[in-house]
MARKE-546780 format. One record per residue (C-alpha): x, y, z. Coordinates in Angstrom, 2 decimals. Layout:
BEGIN
> x;y;z
> X;Y;Z
...
//
This chain:
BEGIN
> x;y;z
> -42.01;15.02;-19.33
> -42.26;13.03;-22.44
> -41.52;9.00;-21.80
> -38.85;8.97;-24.24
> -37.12;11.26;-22.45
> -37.65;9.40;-19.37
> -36.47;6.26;-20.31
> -33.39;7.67;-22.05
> -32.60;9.36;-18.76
> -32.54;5.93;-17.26
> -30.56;4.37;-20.27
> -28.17;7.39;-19.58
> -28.00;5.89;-15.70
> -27.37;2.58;-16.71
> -24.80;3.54;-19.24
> -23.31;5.45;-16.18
> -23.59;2.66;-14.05
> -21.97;0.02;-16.45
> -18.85;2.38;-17.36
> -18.03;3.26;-13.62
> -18.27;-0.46;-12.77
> -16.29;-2.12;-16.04
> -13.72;0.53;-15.21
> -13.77;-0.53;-11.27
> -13.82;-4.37;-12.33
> -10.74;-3.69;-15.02
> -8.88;-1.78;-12.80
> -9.17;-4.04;-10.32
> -8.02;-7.11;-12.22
> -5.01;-5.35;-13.69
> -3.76;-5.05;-10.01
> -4.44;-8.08;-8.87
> -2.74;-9.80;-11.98
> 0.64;-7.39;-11.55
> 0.28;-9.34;-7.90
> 4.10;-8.93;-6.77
> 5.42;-7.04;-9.44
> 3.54;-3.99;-8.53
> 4.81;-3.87;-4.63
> 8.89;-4.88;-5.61
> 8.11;-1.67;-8.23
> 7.04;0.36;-5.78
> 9.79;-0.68;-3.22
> 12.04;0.35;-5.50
> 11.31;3.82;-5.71
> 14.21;5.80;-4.04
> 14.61;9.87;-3.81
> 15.07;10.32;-7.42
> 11.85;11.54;-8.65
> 12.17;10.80;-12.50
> 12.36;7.24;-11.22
> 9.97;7.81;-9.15
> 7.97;9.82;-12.11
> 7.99;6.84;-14.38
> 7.18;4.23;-11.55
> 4.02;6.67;-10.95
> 3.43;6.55;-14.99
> 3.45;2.69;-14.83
> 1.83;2.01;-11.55
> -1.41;3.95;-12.61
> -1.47;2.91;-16.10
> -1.50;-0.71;-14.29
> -4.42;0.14;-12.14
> -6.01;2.89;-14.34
> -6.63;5.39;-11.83
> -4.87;8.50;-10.53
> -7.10;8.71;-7.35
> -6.07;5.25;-6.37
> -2.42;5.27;-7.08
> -2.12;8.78;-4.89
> -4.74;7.16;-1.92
> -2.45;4.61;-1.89
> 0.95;6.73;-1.83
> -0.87;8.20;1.38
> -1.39;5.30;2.52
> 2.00;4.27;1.91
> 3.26;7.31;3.74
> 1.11;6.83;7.00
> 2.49;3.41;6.85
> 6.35;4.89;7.23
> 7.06;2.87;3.86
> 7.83;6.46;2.02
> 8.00;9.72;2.95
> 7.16;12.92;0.99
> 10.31;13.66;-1.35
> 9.98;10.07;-2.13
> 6.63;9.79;-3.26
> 6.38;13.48;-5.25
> 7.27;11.93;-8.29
> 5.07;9.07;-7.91
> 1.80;12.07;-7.90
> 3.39;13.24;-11.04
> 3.69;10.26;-12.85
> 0.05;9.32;-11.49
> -1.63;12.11;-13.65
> 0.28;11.32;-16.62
> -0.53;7.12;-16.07
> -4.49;8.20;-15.44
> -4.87;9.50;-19.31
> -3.98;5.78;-20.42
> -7.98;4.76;-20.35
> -8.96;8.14;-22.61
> -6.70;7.30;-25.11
> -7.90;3.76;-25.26
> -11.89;5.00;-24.92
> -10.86;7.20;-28.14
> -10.67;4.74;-30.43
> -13.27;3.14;-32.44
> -13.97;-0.37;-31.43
> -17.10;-0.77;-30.64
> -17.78;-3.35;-32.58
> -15.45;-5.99;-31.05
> -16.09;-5.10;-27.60
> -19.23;-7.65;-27.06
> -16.17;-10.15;-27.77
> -14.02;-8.89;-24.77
> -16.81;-9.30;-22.66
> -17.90;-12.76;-24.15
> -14.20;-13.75;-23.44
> -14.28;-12.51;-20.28
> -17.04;-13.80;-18.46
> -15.78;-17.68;-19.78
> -12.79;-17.17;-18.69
> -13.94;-15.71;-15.32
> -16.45;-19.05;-15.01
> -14.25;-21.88;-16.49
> -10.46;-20.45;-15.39
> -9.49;-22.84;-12.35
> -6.40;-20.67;-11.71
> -6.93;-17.37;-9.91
> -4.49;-15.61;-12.32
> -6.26;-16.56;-15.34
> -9.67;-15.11;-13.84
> -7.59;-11.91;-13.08
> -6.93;-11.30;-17.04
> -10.43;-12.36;-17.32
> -11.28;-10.10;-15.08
> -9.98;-7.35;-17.17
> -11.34;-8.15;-20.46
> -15.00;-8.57;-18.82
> -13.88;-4.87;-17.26
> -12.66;-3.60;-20.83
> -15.99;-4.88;-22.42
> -18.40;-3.17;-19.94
> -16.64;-0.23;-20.09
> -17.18;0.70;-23.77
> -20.67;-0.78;-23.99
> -21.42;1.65;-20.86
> -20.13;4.21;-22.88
> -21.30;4.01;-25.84
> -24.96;3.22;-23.94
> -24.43;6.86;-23.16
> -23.57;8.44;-26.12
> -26.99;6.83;-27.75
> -28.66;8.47;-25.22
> -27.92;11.78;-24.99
> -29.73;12.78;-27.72
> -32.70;13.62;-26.24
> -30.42;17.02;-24.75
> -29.95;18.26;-28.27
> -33.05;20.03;-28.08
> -32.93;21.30;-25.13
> -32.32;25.34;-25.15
> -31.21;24.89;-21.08
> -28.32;22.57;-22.00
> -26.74;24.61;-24.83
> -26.79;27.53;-22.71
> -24.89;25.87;-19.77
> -22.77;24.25;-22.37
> -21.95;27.40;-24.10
> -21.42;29.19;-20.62
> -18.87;26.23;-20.08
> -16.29;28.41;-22.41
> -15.65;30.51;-19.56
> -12.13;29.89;-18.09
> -13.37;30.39;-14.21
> -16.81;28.55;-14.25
> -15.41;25.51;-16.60
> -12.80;25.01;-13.97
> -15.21;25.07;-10.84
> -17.67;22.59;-12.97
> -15.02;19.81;-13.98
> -13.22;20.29;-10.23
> -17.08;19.86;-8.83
> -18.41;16.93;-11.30
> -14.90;14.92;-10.36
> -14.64;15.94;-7.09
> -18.48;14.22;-6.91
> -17.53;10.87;-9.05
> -13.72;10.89;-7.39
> -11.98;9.70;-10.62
> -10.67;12.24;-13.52
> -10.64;8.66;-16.01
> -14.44;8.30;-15.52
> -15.08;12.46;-16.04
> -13.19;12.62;-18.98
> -15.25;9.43;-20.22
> -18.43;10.96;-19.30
> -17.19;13.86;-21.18
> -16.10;12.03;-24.64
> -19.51;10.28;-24.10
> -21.08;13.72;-24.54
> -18.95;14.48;-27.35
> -20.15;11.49;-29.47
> -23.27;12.09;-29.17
> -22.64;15.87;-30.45
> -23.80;17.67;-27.51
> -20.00;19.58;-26.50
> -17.48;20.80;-28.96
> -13.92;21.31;-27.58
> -14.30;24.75;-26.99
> -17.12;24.16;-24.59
> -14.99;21.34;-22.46
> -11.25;22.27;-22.33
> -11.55;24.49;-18.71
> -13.88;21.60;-17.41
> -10.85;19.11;-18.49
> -8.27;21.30;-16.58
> -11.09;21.45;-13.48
> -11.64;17.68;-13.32
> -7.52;17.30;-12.94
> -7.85;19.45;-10.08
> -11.01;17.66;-8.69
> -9.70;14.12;-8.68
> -7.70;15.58;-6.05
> -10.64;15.19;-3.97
> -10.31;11.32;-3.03
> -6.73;12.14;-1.73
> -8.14;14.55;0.42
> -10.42;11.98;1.95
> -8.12;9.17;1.84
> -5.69;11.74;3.95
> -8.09;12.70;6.99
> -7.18;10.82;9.94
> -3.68;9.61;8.53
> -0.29;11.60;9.90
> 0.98;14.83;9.11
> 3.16;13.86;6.24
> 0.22;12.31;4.64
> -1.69;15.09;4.74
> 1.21;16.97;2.99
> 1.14;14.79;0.46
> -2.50;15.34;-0.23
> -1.81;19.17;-0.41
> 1.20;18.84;-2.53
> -0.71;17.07;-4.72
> -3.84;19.17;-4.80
> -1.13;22.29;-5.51
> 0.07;20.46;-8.56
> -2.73;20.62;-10.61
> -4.31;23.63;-9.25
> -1.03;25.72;-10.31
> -1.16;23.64;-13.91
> -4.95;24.33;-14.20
> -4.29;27.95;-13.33
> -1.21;28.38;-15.63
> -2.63;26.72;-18.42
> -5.47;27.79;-18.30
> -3.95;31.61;-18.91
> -1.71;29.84;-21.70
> -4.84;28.78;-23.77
> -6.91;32.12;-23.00
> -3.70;33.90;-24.35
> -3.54;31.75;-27.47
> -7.75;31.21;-28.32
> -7.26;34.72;-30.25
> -4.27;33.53;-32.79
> -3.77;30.59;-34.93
> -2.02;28.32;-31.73
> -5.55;27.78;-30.36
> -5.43;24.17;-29.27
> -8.74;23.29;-31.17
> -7.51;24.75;-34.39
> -4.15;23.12;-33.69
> -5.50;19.69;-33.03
> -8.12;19.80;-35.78
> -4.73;20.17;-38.06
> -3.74;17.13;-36.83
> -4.96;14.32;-39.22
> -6.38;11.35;-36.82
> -8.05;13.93;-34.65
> -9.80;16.45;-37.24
> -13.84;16.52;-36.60
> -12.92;13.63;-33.95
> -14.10;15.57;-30.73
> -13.54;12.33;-28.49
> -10.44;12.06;-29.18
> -9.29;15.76;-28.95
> -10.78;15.74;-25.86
> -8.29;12.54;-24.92
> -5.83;14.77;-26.17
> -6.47;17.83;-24.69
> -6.32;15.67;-21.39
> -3.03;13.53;-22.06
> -1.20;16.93;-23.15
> -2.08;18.67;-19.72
> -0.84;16.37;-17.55
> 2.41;15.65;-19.80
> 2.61;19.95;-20.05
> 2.63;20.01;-16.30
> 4.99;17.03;-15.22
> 7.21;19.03;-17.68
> 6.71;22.18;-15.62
> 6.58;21.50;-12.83
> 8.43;18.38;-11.89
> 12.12;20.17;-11.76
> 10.20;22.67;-8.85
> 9.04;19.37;-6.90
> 11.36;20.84;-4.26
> 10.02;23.85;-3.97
> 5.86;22.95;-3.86
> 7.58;20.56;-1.23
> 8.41;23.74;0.48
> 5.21;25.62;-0.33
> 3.52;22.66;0.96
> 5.92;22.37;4.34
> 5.13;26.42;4.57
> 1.33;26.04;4.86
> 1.13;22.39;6.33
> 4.36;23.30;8.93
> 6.12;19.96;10.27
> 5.13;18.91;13.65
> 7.08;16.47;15.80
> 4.23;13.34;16.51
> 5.56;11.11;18.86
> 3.97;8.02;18.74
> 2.10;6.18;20.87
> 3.54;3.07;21.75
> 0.17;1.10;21.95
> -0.09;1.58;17.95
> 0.77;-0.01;14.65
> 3.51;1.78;12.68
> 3.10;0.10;9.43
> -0.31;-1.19;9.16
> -2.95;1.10;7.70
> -6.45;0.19;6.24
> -6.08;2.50;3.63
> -3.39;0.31;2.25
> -6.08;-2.56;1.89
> -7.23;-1.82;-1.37
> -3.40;-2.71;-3.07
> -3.23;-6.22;-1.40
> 0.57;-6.42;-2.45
> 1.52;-3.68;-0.37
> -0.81;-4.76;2.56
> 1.73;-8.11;2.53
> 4.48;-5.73;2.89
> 3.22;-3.68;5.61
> 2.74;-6.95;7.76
> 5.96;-8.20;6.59
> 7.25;-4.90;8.38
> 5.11;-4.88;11.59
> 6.15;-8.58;11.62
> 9.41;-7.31;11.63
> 8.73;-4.32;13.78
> 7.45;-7.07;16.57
> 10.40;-9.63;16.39
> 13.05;-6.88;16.84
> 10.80;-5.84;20.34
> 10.67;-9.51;21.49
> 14.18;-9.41;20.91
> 14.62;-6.61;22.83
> 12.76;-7.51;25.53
> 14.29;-10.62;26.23
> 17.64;-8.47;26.29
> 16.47;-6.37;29.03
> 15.09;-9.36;30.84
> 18.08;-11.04;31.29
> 19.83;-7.98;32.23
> 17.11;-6.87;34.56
> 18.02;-11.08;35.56
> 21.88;-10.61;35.89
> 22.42;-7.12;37.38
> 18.63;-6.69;39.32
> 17.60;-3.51;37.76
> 14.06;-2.31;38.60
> 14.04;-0.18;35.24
> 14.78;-3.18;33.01
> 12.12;-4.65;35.02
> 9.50;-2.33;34.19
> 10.54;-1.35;31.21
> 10.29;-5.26;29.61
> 6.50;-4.97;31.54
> 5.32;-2.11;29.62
> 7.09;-3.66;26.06
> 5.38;-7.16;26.56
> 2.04;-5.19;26.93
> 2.83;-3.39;23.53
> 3.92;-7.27;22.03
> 0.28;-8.69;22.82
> -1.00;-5.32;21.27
> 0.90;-6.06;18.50
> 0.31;-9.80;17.78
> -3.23;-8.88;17.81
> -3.54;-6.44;15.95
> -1.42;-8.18;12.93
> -4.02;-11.15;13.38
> -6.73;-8.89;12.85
> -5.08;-7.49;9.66
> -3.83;-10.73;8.15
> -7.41;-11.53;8.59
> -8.75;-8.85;6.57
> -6.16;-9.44;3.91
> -7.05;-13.32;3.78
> -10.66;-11.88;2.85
> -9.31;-10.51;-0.10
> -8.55;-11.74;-3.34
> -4.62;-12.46;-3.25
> -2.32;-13.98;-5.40
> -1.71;-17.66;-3.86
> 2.10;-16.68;-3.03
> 0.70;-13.93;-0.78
> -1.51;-15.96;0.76
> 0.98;-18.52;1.68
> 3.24;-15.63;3.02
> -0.13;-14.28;5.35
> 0.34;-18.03;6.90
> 4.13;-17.65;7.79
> 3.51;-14.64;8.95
> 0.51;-15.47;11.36
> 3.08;-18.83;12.13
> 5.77;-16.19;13.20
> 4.29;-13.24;15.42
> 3.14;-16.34;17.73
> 6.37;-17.39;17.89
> 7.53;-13.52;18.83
> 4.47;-13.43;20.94
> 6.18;-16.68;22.88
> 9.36;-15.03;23.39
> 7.89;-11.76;24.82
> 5.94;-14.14;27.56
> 9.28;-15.57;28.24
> 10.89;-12.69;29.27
> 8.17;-11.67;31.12
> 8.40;-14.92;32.73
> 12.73;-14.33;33.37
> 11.54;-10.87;35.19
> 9.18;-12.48;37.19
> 12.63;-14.69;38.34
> 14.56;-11.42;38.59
> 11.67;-9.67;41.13
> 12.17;-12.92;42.92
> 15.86;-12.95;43.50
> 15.58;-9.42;44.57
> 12.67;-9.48;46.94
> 14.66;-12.66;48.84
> 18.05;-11.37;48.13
> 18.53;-14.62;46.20
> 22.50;-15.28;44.93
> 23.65;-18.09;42.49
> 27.28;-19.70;42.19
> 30.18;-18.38;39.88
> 29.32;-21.68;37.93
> 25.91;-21.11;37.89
> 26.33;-17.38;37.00
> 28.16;-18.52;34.00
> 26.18;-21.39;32.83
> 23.33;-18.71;32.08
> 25.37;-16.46;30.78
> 26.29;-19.38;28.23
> 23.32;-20.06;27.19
> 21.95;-16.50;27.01
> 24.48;-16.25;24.36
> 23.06;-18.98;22.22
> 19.53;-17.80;23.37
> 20.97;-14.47;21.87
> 22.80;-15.68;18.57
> 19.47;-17.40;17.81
> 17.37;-14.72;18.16
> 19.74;-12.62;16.02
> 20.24;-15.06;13.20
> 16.81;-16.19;12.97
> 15.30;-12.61;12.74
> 18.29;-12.15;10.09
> 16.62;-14.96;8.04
> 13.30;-14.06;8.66
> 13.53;-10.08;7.73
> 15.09;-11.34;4.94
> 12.19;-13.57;3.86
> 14.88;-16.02;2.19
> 16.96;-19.12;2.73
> 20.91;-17.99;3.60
> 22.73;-21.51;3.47
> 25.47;-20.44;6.32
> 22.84;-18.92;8.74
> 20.70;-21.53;8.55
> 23.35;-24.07;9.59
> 24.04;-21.89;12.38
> 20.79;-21.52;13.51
> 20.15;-25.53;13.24
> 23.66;-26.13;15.13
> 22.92;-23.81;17.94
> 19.73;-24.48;18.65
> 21.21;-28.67;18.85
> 24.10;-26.89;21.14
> 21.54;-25.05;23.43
> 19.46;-28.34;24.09
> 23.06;-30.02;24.53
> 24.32;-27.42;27.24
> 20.84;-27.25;29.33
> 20.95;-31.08;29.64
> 24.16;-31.07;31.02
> 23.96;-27.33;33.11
> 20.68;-29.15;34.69
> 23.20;-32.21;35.39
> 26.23;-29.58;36.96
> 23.63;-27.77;38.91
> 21.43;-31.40;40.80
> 24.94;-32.25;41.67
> 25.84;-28.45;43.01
> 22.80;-28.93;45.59
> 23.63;-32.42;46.35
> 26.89;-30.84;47.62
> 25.42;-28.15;49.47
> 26.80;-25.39;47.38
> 23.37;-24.45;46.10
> 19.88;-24.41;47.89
> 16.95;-25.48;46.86
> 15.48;-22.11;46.54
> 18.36;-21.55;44.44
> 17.69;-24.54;42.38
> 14.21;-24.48;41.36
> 14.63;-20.31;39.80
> 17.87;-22.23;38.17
> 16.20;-25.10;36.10
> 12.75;-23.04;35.51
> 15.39;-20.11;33.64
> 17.06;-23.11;31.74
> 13.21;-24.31;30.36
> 13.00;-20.81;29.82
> 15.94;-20.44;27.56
> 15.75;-23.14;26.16
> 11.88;-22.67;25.04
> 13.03;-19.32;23.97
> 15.43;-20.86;21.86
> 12.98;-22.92;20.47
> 10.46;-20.50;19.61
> 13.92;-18.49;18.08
> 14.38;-21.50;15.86
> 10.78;-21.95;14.56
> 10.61;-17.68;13.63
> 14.55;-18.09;11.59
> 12.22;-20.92;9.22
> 9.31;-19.17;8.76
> 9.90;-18.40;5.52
> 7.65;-20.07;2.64
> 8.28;-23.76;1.44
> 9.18;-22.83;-2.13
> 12.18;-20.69;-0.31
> 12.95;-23.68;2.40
> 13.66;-26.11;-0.23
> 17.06;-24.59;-0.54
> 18.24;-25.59;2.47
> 16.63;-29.52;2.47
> 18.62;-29.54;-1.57
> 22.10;-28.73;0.20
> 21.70;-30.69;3.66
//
């Protein structure tokens, strides 16, 4: 093989290597600069799937890759955060988002992309503010991008010559084996943006006409399907649903439009001859290849987004429903998958979080019950819950730990903190009523019996204890300062310490007069540390809520 060759085979490479990683790098610092904007978007998305259809549009044309944006709908949905009539629209407006980087890679600017990267890099090594190295970040992307591409198209050349190559190019016109190529290629590289720039790389350099690439464009829709797929195994059966509604999406539109265009090629509506009537794109193969690419997606959210309840069904038919009760020893929100949008890896903990402060709650519930009325049920039931608590707390720890590795916006970081500040807090209370049941096996074993008054001094303060715990998960769910419920939660938590200092007072003096014993006395005073630590620990998880948000409260007391 000639050396020429050779080394433009390895220029090809590097021109490879440079587009997939500019568009990685851009990509990447788009997200990360929406920060917050892209998870309250997303958490906005309700049944309506035009909503839901533009959200999709946006969300992808943020992070410039269909793959991504439905990987991380999967995720979403194996998190519980969305189900599958929810997120439909989202995988239509996905595909329609994606064509956003092969309508920028159409145009000609070649010539001021050095600058982007220039611009880029400074900004990435002088910027002390992470936000600033985000846009950065996306220039420096941008920049390496084109020159990746246009490394490629100045090396293709050497496949002009070839005979081999114009034959499997010209064999590309067929409808069935351009489909199977693009879905192959894509399903290989795992992102339809990058094929389709591969593709208008080709282009430029002369080697594919439009004829020879408009089945391989439908194909690589279908094959960016692929990553979906992948991102799906392991995950719940609703995520796997979405991955095959998805997947029969653009299989359908590849199929259907695919028959439109063979029907047409014969009379004047051939797409090539009508796009080469279009000014801007005549003897511009690129770009009608951008074209080609935005109009099939657009074509087939048209189509087939009013039937979005009946692929639903298709998809229900061949991937039935099953009913998957959970294990209890598991995670319901957190997911790995979710990871790679740190945003929505917040919110996920911000739910577990709030999945594991409504079991503490309920545990300490049953404890006191299990205290009050000596139920053996309670009793085991709080066992097996505080077991599923110290799961829990540890398994949030491990994940806030992963997402502190990544590169957050500051707020989220701060919010990682309150969070890791709060589940030990829940983790506390859980221990606690363990530590009440332990009391309750006690009184029942040696048939232990307290005084009216002493009966009702715990019930008093298990109704602070409760209030607390009620009004401080209010405030912490809520992530935000409410004026009224803070002042509540500050006044009975002041009230609680009041009442145990003077129950512990009532109850010395009860067994100085004989009415208690000291048996009695000693499970008495250890449940009023207990409540009141429980208290306590109630308190600190109602203000774990960021300082910015806490200020609020410090302004109007």
């Amino acid at each position: 093989m000639d050396v020429t060759i050779i080394f433009s085979i390895i220029s090809v490479l590097g021109g490879l290597g440079l587009f997939l990683i500019g568009m990685k790098q851009m990509g990447e610092g788009l997200e990360l600069a929406a920060g917050n904007k892209l998870r309250v978007m997303l958490q906005k998305i309700t049944s309506n799937k035009f909503i839901a259809m533009l959200v999709g549009v946006l969300v992808t044309g943020v992070i410039q890759s269909s793959s991504a944006t439905d990987a991380m709908v999967v995720g979403f949905v194996n998190a519980g955060l969305m189900d599958l009539n929810q997120c439909i629209g989202i995988l239509f407006g996905s595909k329609i988002g994606t064509t956003v980087t092969s309508l920028i890679l159409s145009f000609d600017i070649k010539a001021y992309v050095p600058l982007c990267t220039f611009a880029g890099a400074v900004i990435i090594t002088f910027a002390k503010k992470n936000n600033y190295r985000y846009y950065g970040q996306i220039l420096a992307g941008f920049g390496i991008l084109f020159m990746g591409m246009s490394m490629m198209s100045a090396n293709f050349g050497f496949l002009k010559n070839s005979e081999m190559f114009k034959d499997i190019v010209s064999s590309m016109s067929s409808p069935v084996l351009g489909l199977l190529v693009g879905m192959v290629f894509t399903g290989i590289i795992q992102s339809s943006s990058a094929s389709v720039g591969i593709l208008m790389s080709l282009a430029a350099a002369g080697l594919v006409s439009l004829d020879n690439c408009i089945y391989i464009i439908f194909g690589m829709n279908v094959g960016a399907c692929v990553p979906v797929f992948l991102s799906s195994a392991g995950a719940n059966r609703e995520s796997k649903q979405v991955a095959l509604s998805n997947f029969l999406i653009s299989l359908f539109a590849a199929i259907l439009i695919s028959v439109l265009v063979m029907v047409l090629s014969p009379t004047a509506f051939a797409v090539p001859s009508l796009l080469n009537g279009i000014p801007f794109l005549r003897g511009n193969v690129p770009a009608q290849i951008s074209a080609v690419h935005i109009l099939f997606n657009v074509l087939l959210t048209i189509v087939f987004l009013p039937l979005s309840g009946a692929i639903i069904k298709l998809t229900k038919l061949i991937l039935p429903d099953v009913d998957e009760e959970k294990e209890k020893m598991e995670t319901v929100y957190l997911d790995t998958r979710i990871l790679t949008t740190p945003p929505m890896a917040v919110l996920s903990v911000e739910n577990e979080c709030k999945r594991l402060g409504e079991l503490a709650r309920k545990n300490y519930t049953y404890a006191m019950q299990a205290f009050f009325e000596g139920d053996a049920r309670l009793i085991e039931k709080v066992e097996k819950n505080e077991k599923v608590i110290d799961f829990l707390t540890h398994e949030i720890t491990r994940y806030i730990v992963k997402i502190n590795g990544l590169d957050i916006v500051d707020s989220d970081r701060k919010t990682m903190g309150v969070m890791y500040s709060a589940i030990q807090d829940m983790e506390r209370i859980g221990d606690h009523a363990e530590n009440i049941v332990e009391h309750a096996k006690e009184m029942m074993a040696n048939k232990v019996k307290f005084s009216d008054d002493a009966i009702q001094e715990l019930h008093d303060l298990d109704g602070m204890v409760a209030k607390l715990l009620d009004e401080g998960l209010t405030l912490f769910n809520e992530q935000n300062v409410d004026f009224d419920i803070a002042k509540s939660v500050i006044e009975t938590e002041s009230s609680l310490d009041s009442h145990v200092k003077i129950y512990k007072f009532n109850h010395i003096n009860r067994m100085n007069s004989g009415i208690c014993s000291a048996e009695n006395g000693t499970i008495f005073l250890d449940m009023l540390t207990i409540l009141e630590r429980v208290g306590d620990h109630a308190n600190n998880v109602a203000f774990s809520i960021p300082r910015n948000k806490l200020g609020s409260i410090v302004k109007r007391g």
